[in-house]
C-alpha positions as CSV (number, residue, x, y, z in Angstrom):
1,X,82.8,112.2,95.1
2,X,84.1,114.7,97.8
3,X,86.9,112.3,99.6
4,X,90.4,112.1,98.2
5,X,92.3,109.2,99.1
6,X,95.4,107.7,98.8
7,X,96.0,103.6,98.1
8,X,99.1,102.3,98.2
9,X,99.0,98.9,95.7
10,X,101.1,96.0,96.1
11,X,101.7,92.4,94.4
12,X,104.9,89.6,94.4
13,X,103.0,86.8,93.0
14,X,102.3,85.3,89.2
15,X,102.2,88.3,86.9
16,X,102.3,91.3,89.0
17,X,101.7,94.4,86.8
18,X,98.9,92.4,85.8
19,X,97.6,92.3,89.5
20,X,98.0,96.1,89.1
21,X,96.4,96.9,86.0
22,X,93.5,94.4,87.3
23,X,93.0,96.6,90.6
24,X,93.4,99.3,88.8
25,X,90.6,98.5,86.4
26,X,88.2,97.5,89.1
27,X,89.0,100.8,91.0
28,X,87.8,102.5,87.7
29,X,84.6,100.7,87.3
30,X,83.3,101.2,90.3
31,X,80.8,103.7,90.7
32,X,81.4,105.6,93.8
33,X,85.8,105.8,92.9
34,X,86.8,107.8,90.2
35,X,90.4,107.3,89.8
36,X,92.4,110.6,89.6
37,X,96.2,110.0,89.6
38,X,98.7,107.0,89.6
39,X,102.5,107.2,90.5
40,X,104.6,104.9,88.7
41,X,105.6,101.3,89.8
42,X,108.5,100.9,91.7
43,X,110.3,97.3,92.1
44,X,111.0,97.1,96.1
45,X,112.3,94.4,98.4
46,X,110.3,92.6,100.7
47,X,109.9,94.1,104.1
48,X,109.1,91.9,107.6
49,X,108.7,88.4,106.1
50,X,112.0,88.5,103.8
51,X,111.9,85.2,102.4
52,X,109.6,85.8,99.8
53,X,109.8,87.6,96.2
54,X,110.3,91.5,95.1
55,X,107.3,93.0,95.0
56,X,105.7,95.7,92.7
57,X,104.6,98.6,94.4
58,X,102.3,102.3,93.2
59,X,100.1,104.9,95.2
60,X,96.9,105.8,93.5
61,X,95.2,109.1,94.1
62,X,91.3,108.5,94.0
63,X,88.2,110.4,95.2
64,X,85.3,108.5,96.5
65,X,82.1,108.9,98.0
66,X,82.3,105.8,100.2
67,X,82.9,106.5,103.9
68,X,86.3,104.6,104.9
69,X,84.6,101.6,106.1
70,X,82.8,101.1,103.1
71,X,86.0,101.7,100.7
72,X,87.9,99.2,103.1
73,X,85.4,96.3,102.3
74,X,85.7,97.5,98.8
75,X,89.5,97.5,98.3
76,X,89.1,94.0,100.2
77,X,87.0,92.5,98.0
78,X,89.3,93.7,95.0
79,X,92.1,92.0,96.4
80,X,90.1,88.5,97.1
81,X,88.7,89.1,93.3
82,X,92.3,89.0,92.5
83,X,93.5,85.8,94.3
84,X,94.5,87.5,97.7
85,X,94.5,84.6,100.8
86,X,96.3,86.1,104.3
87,X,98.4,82.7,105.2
88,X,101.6,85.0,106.5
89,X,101.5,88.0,107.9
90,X,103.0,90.4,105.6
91,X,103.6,87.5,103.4
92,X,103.3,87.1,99.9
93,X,100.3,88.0,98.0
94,X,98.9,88.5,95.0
95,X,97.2,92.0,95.4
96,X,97.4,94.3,98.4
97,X,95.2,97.4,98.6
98,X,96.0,99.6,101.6
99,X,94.0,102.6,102.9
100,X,96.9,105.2,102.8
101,X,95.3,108.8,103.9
102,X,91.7,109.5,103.6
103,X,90.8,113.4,103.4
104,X,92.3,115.0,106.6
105,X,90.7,112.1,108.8
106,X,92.4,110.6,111.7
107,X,90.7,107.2,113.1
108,X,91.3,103.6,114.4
109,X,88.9,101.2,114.6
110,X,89.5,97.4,114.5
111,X,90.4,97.1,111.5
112,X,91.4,100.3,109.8
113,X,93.8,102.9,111.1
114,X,94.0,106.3,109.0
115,X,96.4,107.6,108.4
116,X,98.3,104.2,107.9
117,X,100.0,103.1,110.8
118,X,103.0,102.4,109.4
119,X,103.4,104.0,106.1
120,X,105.8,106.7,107.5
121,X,108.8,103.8,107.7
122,X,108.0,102.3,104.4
123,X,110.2,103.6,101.5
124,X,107.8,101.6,99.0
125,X,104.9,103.5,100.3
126,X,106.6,107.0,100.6
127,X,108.4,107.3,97.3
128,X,105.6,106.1,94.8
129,X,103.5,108.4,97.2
130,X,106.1,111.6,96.8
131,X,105.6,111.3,93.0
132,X,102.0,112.4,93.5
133,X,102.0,114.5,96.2
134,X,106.1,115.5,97.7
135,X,105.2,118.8,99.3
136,X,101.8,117.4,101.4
137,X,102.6,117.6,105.3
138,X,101.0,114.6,107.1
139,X,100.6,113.1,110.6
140,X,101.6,116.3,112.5
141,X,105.1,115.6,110.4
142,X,107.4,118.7,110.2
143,X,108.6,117.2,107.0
144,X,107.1,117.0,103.8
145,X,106.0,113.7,101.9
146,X,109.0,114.3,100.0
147,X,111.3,114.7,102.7
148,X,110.6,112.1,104.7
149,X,110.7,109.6,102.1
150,X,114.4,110.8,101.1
151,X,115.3,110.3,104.8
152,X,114.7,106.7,105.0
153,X,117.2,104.5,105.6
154,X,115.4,101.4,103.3
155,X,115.1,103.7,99.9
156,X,117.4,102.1,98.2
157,X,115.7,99.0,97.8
158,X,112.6,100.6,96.0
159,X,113.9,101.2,92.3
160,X,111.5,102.3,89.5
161,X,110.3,99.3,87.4
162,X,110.7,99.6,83.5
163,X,109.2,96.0,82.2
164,X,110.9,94.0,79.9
165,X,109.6,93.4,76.5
């Protein structure tokens, strides 16, 4: 299991943490992921379709010996395990598993662009994502993970979740 890979998680419907742990546990079983390290979850509003509810958001560091293709239709097939139907674009869902940064790669295809095309403007992505790894330099950035994330302008609508019991 040579790749390492970054996933950024998501869920704002039913019993999110749940949706994580699930995804989480079917990360684990598979044979070709081993799961490495998980930042904690983070509580963030909804970004592009607003009208929906908060969502729970984490990065997971995994390595892999699926090619990036492969690991899509994998992280796809967790998410339709999990309940997951596309009505709205960027809508509400039950689980979202996004292909963050795969080894050093660079590529688009149809239906997968690495490093994720957008990630660099999402504070939800960046700050769970600076937990694990706030001094990595990415997509020819002169700023680090860490750096970047402070320096956008939506951060304080990601707050670190702490359940209640």
């Amino acid at each position: 299991m040579d790749n390492k890979v970054l996933l950024a998680l998501g869920s704002n419907i039913g019993n999110r943490q749940e949706y994580l742990k699930q995804a989480l546990a079917l990360l684990q079983e598979h044979t070709h992921i081993q799961l490495n390290n998980q930042s904690p979850i983070y509580e963030t509003e909804p970004v592009g379709y607003v009208d929906q509810q908060p969502f729970l958001n984490m990065v997971v560091e995994i390595a892999t010996s699926l090619e990036p293709l492969k690991l899509l239709e994998v992280t796809q097939s967790i998410e339709l395990e999990c309940g997951r139907k596309r009505d709205v674009r960027w809508g509400p869902r039950t689980l979202d598993l996004d292909i963050l940064l795969y080894d050093e790669e660079n590529m688009e295809v149809e239906n997968l662009s690495i490093p994720h095309p957008r990630m660099l403007e999402r504070a939800f992505v960046m700050i769970p994502l600076s937990d694990l790894q706030p001094d990595r330099l990415i997509c020819n950035q002169q700023k680090t993970v860490g750096e970047i994330a402070q320096s956008l302008p939506d951060k304080e609508g990601v707050k670190r979740w702490i359940p209640n019991f």
